[in-house]
Structures are given as C-alpha cells and as structure tokens.
C-alpha positions as CSV (number, residue, x, y, z in Angstrom):
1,X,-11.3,9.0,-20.7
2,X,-10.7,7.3,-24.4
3,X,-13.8,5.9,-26.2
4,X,-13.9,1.9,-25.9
5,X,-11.9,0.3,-28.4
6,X,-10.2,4.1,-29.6
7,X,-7.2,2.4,-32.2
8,X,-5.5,5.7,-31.2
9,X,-5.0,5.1,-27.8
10,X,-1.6,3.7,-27.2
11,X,-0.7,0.1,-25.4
12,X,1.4,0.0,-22.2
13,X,4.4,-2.1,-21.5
14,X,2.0,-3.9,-19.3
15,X,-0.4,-5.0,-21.6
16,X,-3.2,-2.3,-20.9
17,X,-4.6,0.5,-23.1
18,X,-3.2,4.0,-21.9
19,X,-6.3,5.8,-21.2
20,X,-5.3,8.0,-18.6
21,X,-2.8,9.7,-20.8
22,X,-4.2,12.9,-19.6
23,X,-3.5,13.9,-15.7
24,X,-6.5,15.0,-14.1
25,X,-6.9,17.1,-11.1
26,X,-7.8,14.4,-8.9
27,X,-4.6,12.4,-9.9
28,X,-2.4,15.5,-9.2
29,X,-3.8,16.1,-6.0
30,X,-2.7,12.4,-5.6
31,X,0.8,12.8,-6.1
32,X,1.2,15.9,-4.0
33,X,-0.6,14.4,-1.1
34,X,1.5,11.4,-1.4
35,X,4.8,14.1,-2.0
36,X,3.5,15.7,1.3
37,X,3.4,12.7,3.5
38,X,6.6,11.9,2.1
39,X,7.7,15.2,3.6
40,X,6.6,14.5,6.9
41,X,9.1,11.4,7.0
42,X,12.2,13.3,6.7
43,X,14.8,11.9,8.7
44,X,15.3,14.7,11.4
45,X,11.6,15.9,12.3
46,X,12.2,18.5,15.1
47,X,15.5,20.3,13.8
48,X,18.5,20.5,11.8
49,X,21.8,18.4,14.3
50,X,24.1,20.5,15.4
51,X,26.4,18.0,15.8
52,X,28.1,15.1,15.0
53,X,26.9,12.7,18.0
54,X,23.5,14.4,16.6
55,X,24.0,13.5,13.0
56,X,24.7,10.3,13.7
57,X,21.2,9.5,15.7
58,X,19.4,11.4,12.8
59,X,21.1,8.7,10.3
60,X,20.2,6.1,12.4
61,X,16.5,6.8,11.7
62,X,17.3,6.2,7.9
63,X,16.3,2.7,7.8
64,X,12.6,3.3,9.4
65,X,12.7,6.3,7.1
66,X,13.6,4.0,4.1
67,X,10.5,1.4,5.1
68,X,8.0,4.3,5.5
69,X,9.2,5.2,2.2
70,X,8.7,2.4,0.3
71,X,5.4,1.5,1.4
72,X,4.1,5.1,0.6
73,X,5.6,5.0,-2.5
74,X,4.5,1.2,-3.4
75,X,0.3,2.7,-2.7
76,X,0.9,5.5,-4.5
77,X,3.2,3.4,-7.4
78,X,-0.1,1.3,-7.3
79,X,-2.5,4.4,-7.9
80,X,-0.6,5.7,-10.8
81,X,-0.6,2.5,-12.7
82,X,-4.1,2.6,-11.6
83,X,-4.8,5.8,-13.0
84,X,-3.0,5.3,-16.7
85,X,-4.7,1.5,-16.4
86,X,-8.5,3.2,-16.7
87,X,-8.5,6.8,-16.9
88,X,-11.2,7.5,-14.3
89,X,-12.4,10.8,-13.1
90,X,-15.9,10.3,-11.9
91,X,-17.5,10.4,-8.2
92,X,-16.5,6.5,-7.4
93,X,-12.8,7.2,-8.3
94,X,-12.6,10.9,-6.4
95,X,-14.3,9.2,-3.5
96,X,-11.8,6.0,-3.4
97,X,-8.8,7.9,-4.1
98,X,-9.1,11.1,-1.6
99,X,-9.8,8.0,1.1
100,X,-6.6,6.6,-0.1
101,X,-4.6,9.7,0.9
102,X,-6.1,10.9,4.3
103,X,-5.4,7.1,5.2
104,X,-2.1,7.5,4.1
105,X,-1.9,11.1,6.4
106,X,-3.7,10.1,9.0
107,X,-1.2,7.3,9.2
108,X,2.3,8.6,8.5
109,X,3.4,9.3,11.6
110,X,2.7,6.2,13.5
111,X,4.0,3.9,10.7
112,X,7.2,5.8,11.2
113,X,7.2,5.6,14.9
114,X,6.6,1.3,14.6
115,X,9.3,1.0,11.9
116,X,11.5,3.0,14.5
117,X,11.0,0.3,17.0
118,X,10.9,-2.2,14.8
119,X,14.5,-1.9,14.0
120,X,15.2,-0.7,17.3
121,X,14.7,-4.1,18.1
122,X,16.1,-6.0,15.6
123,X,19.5,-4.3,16.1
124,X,19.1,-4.9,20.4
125,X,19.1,-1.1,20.2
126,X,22.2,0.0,17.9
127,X,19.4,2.2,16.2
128,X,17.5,4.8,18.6
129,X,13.9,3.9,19.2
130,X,11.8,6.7,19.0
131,X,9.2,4.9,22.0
132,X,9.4,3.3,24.7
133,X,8.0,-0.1,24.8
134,X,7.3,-1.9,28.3
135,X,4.8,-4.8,27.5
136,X,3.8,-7.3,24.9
137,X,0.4,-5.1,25.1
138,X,2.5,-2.2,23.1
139,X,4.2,-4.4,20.5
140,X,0.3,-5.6,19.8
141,X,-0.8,-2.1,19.4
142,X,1.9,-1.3,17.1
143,X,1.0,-4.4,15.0
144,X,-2.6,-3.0,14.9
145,X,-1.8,0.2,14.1
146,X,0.4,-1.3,11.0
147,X,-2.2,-3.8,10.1
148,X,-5.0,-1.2,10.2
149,X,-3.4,1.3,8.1
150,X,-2.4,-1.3,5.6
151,X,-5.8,-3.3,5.4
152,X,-7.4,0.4,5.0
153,X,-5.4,1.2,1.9
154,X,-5.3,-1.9,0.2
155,X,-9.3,-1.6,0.3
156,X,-9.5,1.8,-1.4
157,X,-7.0,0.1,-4.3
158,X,-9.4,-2.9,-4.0
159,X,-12.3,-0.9,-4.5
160,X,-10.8,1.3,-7.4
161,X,-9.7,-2.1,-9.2
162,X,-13.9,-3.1,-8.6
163,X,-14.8,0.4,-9.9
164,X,-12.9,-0.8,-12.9
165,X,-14.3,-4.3,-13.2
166,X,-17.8,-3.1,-12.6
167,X,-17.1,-0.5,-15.8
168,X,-15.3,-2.9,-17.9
169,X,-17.4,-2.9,-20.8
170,X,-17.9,0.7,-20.8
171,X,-14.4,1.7,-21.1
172,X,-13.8,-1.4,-23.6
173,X,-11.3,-3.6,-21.8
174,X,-10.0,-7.0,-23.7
175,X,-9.5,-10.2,-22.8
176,X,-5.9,-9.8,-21.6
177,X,-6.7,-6.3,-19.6
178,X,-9.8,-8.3,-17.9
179,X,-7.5,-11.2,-16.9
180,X,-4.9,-8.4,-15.4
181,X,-8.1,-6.7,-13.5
182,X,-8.7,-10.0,-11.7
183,X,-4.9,-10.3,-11.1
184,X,-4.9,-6.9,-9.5
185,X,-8.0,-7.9,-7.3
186,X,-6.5,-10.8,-6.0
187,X,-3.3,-9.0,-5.2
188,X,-5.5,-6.7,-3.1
189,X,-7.7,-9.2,-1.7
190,X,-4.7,-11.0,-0.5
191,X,-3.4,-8.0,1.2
192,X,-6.3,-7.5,3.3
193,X,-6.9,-11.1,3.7
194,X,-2.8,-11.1,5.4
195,X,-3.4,-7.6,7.3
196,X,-6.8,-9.0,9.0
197,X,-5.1,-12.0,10.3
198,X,-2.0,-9.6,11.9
199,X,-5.0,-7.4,13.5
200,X,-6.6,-10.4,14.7
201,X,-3.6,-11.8,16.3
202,X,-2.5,-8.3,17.5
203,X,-5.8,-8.5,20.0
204,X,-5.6,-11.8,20.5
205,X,-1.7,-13.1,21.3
206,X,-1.0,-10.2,24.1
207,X,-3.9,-11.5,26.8
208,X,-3.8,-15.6,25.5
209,X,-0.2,-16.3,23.8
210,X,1.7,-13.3,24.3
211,X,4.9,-15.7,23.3
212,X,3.3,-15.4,19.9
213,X,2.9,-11.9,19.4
214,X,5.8,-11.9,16.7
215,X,3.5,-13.9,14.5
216,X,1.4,-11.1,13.9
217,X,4.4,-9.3,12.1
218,X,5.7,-12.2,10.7
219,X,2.6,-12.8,8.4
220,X,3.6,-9.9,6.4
221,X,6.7,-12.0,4.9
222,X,3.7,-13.9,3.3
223,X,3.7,-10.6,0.8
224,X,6.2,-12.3,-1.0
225,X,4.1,-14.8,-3.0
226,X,1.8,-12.1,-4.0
227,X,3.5,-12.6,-7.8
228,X,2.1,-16.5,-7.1
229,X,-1.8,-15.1,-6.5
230,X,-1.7,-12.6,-9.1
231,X,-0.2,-15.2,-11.6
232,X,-2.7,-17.5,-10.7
233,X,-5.7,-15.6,-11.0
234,X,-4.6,-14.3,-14.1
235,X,-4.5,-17.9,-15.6
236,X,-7.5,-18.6,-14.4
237,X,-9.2,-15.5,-15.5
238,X,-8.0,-16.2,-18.9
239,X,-8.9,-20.0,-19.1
240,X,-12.6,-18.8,-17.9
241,X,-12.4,-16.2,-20.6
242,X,-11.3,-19.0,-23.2
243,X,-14.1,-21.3,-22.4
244,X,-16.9,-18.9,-22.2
C-alpha cells in the first residue's frame, strides 16, 4: 500500500489514486475463485451433446448462463476496482473478501438454476427449465435464494467500502476520493436495502398475497437508478466537504 499523499502514485480514469498497483495474493485468489465459479456455469454441466436436438437444449441455457455471468462478473468487476481504489491487504480486507467468494460458491449453482426458470417462464417454456415448479411457495423460495445471495454480497462490498472509509486518513484520500467512497456506500446500501424488501416479500406474498409474488422480482428493476443514488450522495458528500 502507497504512503498517503505519495506524488508518485498514479491517478485513475476514475478520479482515485492507484494504490493497488501491485496484485497481492489475496486479490489473485479473488480472481481465480471468481474464474472458478465462472467455470461451474458452463452451459452443458453434465456432458458434451451428442446431438443436434441436444445442442440445441444446451444453447437454450445460454441466456441463464449469460445472467449468472454478468452478475459474477459485475461483484467481482466491483472488487477489482475496489482493490486498485485502496490497496488493502490487511486482516479486515482478507476477512471481507474470502466471505465475498464462498458466497459467491456457495451460491452459483442455485442462481443458475432460478435464472433457468426465470426465463423458462418468460418464454412460456421455449427455453428448458432446469426445475420443476408447482406452487407460488417455489417461485418465493427462488426469490429468497436470489435475494439472499445478493444481499450477502453486496454487504461484504459494503463492508470493504467502510474498511476504507474508517482508514481514510491513513491511506490519504482527498476530497474527491472521499466524496466517491460515500458514492460507493450508498450504491451498496441501496442494494441491500432493494434485496431485503424481495426477501421480505418472498416470505410474505406466498401465504398472504400470493398474486403478488412477482413483486418480489420486480424490485430488482429498481437497480437501475443506482447512477441516481451514487450521484447524489456524491454531491452531497462534496457540498458537506465544502462547508466544513
């Protein structure tokens, strides 16, 4: 980790000093856990089709395949930045980060399996679902098995983002790396925040409003005005920066 303040350490496109210019174990172990759950998403998972007809229902798994995918790669996107943002390789960070990943393993498979019947669904069963679903009871389970998964690791990023705020004057950061820090917090507040009200409704809707048990997936297309919430903090960060 650079010295606070080091005039050698370079700036980021993103604003931030690059401290973690070095890769450290911990961050490589990252990256190959994250490569390795990535692994256990290919698209045919028991064996190679033989056939055509059994090409074609391997392909049809691409699009669950695809949404695994991106929101593996979006935590582990997150961690990186992370990583470069503070340069951190003490007990808080291991701790934090090797959470991160058996979350991440632990809940692989699953993800896949609701994704699968999420566009089974969607496409009035064009694309194979890999379960069977025969109540509302399942579709909440699936819900709280998403929501779970993605509360879980948007509160090891929030707690690596607090690590950093907590440190923030011993690794030296500005005014404009500060105001990003509280961006970043809110982003991850905000997730939990949205994957605590699916998990809620996931219990809830199946025994009392099962007509609503959509809801609890639909929340998620609140994700979208996460720019709004980081934006905002960040504007507010700064103005409390400029008046102190």
């Amino acid at each position: 980790m650079s010295e606070p303040g080091d005039a050698r350490v370079p700036r980021m496109a993103d604003g931030f000093m690059h401290r973690g210019r070095q890769v450290t174990r911990l961050e490589a172990f990252v990256d190959a856990a994250f490569a390795f759950a990535v692994t256990l998403l290919v698209i045919s998972i028991d064996a190679i089709p033989d056939s055509r007809a059994a090409l074609v229902v391997a392909l049809k798994a691409v699009p669950s395949f695809a949404a695994c995918f991106a929101m593996i790669a979006m935590f582990w996107a997150a961690h990186a930045r992370w990583s470069r943002r503070y340069g951190f390789d003490d007990g808080t960070s291991t701790t934090l980060s090797l959470l991160l990943v058996f979350v991440v393993l632990v809940y692989v498979y699953p993800l896949r399996l609701q994704f699968g019947v999420f566009f089974a669904w969607i496409t009035d069963g064009w694309l194979p679902s890999p379960m069977q679903i025969e109540s509302v009871a399942d579709v909440g389970f699936m819900f709280l098995v998403y929501g779970l998964a993605f509360a879980m690791m948007s509160l090891c990023m929030l707690g690596l983002y607090a690590h950093a705020w907590r440190r923030r004057e011993a690794i030296g950061l500005d005014r404009e790396e500060r105001a990003r820090t509280i961006g970043e917090l809110a982003i991850y507040v905000y997730f939990v925040v949205i994957a605590t009200l699916s998990v809620v409704l996931a219990l809830w809707t199946p025994r009392h409003a099962p007509q609503l048990i959509g809801v609890s997936g639909v929340l998620y297309a609140l994700l979208g005005l996460t720019g709004v919430v980081e934006a905002g903090a960040h504007r507010r960060a700064l103005a409390r920066q400029a008046g102190a």
